[in-house]
C-alpha positions as CSV (number, residue, x, y, z in Angstrom):
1,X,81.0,125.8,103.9
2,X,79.6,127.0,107.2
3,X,79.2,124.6,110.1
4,X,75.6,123.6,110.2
5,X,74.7,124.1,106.4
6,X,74.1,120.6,105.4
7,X,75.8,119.5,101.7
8,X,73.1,119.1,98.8
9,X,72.6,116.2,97.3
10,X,74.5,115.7,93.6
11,X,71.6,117.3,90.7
12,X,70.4,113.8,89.9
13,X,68.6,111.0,91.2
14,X,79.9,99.5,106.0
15,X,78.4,100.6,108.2
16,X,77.7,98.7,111.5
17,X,74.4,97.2,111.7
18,X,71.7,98.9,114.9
19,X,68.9,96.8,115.5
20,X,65.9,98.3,117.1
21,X,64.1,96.3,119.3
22,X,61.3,94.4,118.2
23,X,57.9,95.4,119.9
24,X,55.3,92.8,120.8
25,X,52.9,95.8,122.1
26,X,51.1,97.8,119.8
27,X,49.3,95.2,117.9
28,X,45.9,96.5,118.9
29,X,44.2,97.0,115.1
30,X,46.1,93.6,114.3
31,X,44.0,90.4,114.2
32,X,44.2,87.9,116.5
33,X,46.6,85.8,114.0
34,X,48.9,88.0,113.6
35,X,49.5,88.8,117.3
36,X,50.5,85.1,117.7
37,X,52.7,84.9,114.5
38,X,54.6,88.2,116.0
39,X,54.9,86.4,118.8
40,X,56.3,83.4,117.4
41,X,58.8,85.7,114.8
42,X,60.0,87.5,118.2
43,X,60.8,84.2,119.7
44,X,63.0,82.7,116.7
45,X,64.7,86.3,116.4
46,X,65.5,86.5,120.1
47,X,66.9,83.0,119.7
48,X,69.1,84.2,116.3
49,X,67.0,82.4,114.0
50,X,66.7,85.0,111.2
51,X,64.6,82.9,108.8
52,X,62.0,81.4,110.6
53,X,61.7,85.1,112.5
54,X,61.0,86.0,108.8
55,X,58.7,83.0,107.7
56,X,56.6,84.5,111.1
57,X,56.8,88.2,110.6
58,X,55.5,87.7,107.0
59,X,52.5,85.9,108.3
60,X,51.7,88.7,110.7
61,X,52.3,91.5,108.1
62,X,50.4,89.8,105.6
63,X,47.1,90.5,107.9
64,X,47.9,93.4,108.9
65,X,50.3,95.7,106.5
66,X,49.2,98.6,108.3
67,X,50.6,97.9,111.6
68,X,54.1,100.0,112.3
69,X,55.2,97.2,114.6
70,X,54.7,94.0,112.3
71,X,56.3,96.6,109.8
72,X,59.2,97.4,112.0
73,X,59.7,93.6,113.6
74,X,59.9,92.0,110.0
75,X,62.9,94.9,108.8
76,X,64.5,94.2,112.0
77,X,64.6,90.6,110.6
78,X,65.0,91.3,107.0
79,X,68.7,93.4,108.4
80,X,69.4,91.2,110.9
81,X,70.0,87.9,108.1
82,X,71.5,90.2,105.6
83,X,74.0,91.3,108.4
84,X,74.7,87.3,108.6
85,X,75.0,87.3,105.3
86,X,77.2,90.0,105.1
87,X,79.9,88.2,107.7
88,X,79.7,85.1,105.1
89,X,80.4,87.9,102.4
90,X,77.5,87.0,100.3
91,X,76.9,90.6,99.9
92,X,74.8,90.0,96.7
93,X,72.1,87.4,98.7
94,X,71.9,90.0,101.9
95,X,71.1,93.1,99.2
96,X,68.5,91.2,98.7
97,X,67.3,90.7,101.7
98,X,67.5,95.0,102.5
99,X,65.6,95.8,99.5
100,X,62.7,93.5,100.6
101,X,63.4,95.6,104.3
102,X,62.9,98.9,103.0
103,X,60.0,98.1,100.3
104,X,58.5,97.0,104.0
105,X,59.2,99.8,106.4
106,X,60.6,102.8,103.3
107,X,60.7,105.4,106.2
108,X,63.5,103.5,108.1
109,X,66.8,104.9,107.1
110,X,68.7,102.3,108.4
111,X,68.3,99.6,105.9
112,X,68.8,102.5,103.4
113,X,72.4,102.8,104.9
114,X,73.2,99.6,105.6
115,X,72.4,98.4,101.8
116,X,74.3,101.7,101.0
117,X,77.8,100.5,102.4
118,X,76.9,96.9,100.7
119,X,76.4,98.3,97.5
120,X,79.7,100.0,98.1
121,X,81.3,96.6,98.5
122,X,79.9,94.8,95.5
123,X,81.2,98.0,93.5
124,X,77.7,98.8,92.8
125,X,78.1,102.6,92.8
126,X,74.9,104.2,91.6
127,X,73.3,101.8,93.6
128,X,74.9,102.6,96.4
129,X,74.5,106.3,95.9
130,X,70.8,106.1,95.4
131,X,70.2,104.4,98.3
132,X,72.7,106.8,100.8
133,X,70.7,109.6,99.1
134,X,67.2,108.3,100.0
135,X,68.8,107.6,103.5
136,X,70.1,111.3,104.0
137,X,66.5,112.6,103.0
138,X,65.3,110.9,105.8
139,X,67.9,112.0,108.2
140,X,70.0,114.7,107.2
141,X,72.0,115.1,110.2
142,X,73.6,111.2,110.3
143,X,77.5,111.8,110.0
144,X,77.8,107.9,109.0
145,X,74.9,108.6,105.8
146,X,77.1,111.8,104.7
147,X,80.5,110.0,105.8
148,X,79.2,106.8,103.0
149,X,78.2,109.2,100.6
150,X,81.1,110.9,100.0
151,X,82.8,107.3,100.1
152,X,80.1,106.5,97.3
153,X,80.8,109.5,95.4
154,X,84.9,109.4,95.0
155,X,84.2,105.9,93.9
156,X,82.1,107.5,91.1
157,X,84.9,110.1,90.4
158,X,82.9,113.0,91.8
159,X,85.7,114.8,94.0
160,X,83.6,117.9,94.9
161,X,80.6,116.0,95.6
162,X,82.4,113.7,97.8
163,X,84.7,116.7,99.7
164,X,81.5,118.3,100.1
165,X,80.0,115.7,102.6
166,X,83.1,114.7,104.4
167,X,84.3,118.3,104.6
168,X,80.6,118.5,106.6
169,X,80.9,115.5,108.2
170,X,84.7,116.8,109.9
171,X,83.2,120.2,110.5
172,X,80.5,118.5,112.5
173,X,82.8,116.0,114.3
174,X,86.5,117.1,113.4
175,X,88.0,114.1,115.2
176,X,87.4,111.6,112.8
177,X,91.0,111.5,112.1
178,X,90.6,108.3,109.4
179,X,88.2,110.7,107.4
180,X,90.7,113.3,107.5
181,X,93.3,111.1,105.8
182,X,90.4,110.7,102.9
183,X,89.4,114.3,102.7
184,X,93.6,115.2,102.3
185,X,94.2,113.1,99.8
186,X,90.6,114.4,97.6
187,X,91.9,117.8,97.9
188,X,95.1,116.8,96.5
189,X,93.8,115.0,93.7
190,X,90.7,118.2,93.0
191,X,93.6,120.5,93.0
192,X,95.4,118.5,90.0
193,X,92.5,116.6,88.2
194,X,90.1,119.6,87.9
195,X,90.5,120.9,84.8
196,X,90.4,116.9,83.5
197,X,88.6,115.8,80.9
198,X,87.1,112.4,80.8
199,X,86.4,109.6,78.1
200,X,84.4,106.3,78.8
201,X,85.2,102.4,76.6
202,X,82.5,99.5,77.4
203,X,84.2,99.1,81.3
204,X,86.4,102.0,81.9
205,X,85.6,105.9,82.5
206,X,88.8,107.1,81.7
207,X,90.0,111.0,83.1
208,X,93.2,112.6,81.8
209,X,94.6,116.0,81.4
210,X,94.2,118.3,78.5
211,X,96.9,118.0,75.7
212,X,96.5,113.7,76.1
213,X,96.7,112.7,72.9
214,X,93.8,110.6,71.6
215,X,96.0,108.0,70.6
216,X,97.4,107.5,73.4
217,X,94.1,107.5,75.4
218,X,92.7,104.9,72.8
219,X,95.6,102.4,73.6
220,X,95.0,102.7,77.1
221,X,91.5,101.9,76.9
222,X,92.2,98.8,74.6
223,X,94.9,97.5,76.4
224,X,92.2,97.7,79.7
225,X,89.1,95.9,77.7
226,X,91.9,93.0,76.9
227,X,92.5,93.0,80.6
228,X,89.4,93.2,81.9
229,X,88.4,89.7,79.3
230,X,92.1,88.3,80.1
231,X,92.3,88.7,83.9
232,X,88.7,87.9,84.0
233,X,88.9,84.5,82.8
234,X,91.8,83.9,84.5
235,X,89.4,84.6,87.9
236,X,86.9,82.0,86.4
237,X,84.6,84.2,84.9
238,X,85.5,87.5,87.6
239,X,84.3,90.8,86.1
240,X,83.7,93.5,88.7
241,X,81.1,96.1,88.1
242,X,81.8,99.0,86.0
243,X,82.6,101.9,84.7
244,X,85.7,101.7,86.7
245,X,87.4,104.7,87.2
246,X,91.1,105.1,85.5
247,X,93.1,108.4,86.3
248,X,95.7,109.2,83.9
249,X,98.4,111.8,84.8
250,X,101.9,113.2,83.6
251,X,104.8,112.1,86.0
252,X,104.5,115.2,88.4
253,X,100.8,114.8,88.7
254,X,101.4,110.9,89.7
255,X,103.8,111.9,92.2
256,X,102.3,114.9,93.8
257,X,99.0,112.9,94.2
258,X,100.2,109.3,95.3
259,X,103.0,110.9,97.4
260,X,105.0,107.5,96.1
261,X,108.6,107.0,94.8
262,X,109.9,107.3,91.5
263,X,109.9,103.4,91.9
264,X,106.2,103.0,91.9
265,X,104.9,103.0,88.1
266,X,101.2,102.4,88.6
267,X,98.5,102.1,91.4
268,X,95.1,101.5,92.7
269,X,93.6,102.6,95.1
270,X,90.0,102.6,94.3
271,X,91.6,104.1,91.0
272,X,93.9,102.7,89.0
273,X,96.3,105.7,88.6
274,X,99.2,105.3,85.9
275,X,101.5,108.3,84.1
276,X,101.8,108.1,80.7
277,X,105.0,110.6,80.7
278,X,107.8,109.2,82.5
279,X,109.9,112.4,83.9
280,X,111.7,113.2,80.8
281,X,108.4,113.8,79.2
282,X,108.8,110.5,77.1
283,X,105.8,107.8,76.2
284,X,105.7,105.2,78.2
285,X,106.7,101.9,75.8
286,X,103.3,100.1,74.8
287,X,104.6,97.1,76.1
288,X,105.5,98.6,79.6
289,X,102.1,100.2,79.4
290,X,100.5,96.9,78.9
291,X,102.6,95.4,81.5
292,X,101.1,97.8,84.7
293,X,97.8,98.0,83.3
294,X,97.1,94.5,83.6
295,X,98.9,94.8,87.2
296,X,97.1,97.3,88.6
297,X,93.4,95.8,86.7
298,X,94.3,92.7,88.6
299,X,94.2,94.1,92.3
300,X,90.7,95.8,90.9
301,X,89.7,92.4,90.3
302,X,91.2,90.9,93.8
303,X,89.6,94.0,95.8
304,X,86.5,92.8,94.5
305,X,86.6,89.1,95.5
306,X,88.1,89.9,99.2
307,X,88.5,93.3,99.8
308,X,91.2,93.9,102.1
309,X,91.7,90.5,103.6
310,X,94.5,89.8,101.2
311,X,97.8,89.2,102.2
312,X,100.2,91.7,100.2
313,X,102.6,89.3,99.0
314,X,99.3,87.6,97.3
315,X,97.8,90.5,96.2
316,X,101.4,91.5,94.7
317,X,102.2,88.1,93.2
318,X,98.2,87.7,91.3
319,X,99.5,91.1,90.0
320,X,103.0,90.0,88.6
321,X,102.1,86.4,87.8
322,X,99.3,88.1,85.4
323,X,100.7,90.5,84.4
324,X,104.3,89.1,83.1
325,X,106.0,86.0,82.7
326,X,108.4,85.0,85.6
327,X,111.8,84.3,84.5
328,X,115.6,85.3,84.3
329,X,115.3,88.8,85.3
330,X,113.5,87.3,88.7
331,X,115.8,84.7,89.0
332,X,118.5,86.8,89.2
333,X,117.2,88.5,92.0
334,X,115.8,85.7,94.4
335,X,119.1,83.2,93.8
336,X,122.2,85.4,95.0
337,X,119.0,87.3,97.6
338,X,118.9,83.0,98.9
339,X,122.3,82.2,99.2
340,X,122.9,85.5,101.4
341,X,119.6,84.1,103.1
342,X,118.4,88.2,102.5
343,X,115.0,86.5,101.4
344,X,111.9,87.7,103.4
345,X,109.7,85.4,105.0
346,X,106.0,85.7,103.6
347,X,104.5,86.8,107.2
348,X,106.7,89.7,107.2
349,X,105.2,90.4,103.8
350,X,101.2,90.3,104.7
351,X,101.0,94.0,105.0
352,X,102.1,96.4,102.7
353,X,105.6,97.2,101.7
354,X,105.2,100.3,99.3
355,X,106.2,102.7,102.2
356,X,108.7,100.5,104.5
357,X,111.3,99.3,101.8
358,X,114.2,100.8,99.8
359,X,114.0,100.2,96.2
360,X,116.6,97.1,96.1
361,X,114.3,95.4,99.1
362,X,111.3,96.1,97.2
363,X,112.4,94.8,94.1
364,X,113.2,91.2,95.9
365,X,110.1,91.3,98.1
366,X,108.4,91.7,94.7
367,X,110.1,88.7,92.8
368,X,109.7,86.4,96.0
369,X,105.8,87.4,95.9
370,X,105.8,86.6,92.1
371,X,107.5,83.7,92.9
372,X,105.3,82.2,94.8
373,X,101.9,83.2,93.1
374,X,103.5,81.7,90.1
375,X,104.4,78.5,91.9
376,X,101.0,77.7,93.2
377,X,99.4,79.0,89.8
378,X,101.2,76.7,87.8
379,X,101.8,74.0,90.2
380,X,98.1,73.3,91.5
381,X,95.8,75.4,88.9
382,X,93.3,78.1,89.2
383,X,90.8,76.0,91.0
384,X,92.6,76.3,94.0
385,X,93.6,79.5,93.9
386,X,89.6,80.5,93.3
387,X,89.1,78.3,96.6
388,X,91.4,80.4,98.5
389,X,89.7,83.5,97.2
390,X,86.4,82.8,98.3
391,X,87.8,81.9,101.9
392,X,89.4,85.1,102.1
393,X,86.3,86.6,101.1
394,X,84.8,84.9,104.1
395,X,87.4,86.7,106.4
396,X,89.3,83.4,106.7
397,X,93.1,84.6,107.8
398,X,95.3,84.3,105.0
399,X,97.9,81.5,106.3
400,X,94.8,79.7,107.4
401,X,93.4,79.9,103.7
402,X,96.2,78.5,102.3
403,X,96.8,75.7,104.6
404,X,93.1,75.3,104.4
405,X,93.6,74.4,100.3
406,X,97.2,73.9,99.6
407,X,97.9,72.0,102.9
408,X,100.4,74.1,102.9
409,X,102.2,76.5,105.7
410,X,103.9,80.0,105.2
411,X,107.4,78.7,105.7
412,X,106.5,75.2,103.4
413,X,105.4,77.0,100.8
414,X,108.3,79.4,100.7
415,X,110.5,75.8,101.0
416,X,108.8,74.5,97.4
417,X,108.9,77.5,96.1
418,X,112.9,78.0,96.5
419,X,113.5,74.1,95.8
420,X,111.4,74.5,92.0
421,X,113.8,78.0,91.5
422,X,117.0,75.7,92.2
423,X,115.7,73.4,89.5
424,X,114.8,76.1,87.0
425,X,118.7,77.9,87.5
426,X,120.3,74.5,86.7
């Protein structure tokens, strides 16, 4: 695509949040009334009182709809509480809050954009891909708009649509070296999952190559409808918007697109991704297939309560403690890793260890991560855990969320944890 030629929209129908600055002028054709409401709205939303800014602004642009600056003053107000919404990740309450702002000022692309990248978080898709396209109409040129709507299409499993706006986007401004890292990893995945076919169950839009059996695609699909009940529950009543997207490949295709191990049987990353070949061109085992299905459907499910503000020892143990049961073979791997004091310590295991550890290392790191999901899971309940969750969601740290509910620290936790596995061995 040339530089300059702006990418069409797809044939059918989080970003930081920029406030204009609210206007008292201009209020000539407006009553009297609504002069002094504006007035008062300006004062509460200078002072960062969203709401009663709103109560005001309402008043004024109920006598006078017409005027661009009551207009403009109550969707400044509108953003500005669903941006303080947004920081208390009650996503769903501040959408609410943008689509009142743009049914008041429609022209304004930026409550288009910043309901765009909420959407986006809720796992709203369409949504959020309607909205990004109404916001691109209005200004074609915005590199975030295009940038969001190619995040909002690869969500939706539209590789070229998505390559076509960030390709644009890095032609325009080519040092956006985070979109680069996005726009690699599309093309490796176009050049591999083009000639895919797809098939859709109740939750899951499923893509595979040709030659998949239909038996095999079938299974899958089951085993991820008893997930998505299963793990659900589990979550007290969790269930993430759908379709979501599942990519299934041989064992080359896995490889050449994840650019992971042998070690690594499954992931998601926005995707759950899983081979159903292992590299001798044999079935995966339906239990084995169960077993990382439900892993990888339960980080789709922790994504969407606290996006990336989860520790991945957490993350990793939710995944193992529902997806199998801990016992011997886990045992055997923490108890001589304990008495050679090898064990890790769960703040060197927040971020993730997919690309820093050997197979052996990652094995253990794994079985201490079940180990202590498990512990807390069965030792204080779900209700807890939920607790944690929604701090996390909140952008609470993740030692302070668990001292916060388990009164607990890192290095306390990992002490109860090894004390119960002594008492299981004997």
């Amino acid at each position: 695509m040339s530089l300059g030629s702006l990418p069409c929209r797809r044939p059918v129908r989080l970003c930081a949040l920029a406030l204009l600055a609210l206007a008292t002028a201009g209020l000539v054709y407006a009553s009297g009334a609504a002069s002094e409401y504006n007035a008062r709205g300006v004062e509460y939303y200078n002072a960062g009182r969203w709401i009663e800014a709103i109560h005001w602004f309402e008043q004024a642009y109920d006598l006078a709809p017409g005027n661009n600056t009551l207009r403009r003053n109550l969707c400044n107000a509108y953003q500005a509480q669903a941006d303080e919404l947004a920081k208390q990740a009650d996503f769903a309450a501040a959408a609410k809050y943008l689509e009142n702002a743009i049914s008041v000022d429609p022209e304004n692309h930026s409550p288009l954009m910043q309901l765009g990248s909420y959407y986006l978080r809720l796992d709203m898709v369409a949504d959020a891909i309607f909205r990004l396209e109404e916001a691109i109409e209005l200004v074609p040129e915005d590199l975030d708009a295009h940038e969001l709507l190619g995040d909002a299409y690869y969500k939706d499993n539209d590789l070229p649509s998505a390559l076509a706006h960030w390709e644009w986007v890095l032609q325009t401004a080519p040092g956006r070296q985070t979109l680069l890292a996005k726009l690699e990893k599309a093309r490796r995945e176009e050049s591999i999952e083009q000639s895919f076919q797809r098939t859709d169950s109740r939750h899951f839009s499923l893509s595979f190559p040709p030659g998949t059996s239909r038996r095999s695609l079938s299974t899958v699909l089951n085993i991820l409808e008893r997930a998505y009940m299963q793990v659900g529950n589990r979550f007290d009543g969790t269930y993430p918007p759908t379709p979501i997207q599942v990519i299934v490949h041989n064992a080359k295709g896995f490889a050449d697109v994840t650019q992971m191990g042998e070690h690594v049987g499954a992931l998601y990353d926005g995707k759950i991704r899983i081979p159903l070949l292992d590299l001798q061109g044999n079935m995966l085992a339906e239990d084995e297939l169960e077993r990382r299905l439900f892993h990888e459907y339960t980080h789709v499910v922790v994504r969407h309560l606290a996006a990336n503000n989860v520790s991945w020892w957490l993350n990793e143990g939710l995944a193992e403690t529902f997806s199998r049961e801990f016992g011997d073979t886990q045992l055997h791997v923490l108890l001589p890793a304990s008495e050679q004091g090898a064990l890790f310590s769960l703040a060197s295991l927040h971020a993730s260890q997919l690309e820093r550890l050997d197979y052996d290392n990652l094995r253990l790191a794994y079985a201490q991560s079940h180990a202590s999901v498990n512990y807390l899971w069965t030792r204080y309940g779900r209700q807890k855990l939920r607790a944690m969750m929604s701090s996390l969601a909140e952008g609470i740290e993740p030692q302070t969320a668990l001292e916060m509910h388990y009164r607990l620290t890192y290095e306390q936790l990992e002490a109860e944890v090894m004390r119960s596995l002594m008492r299981a061995a004997r």
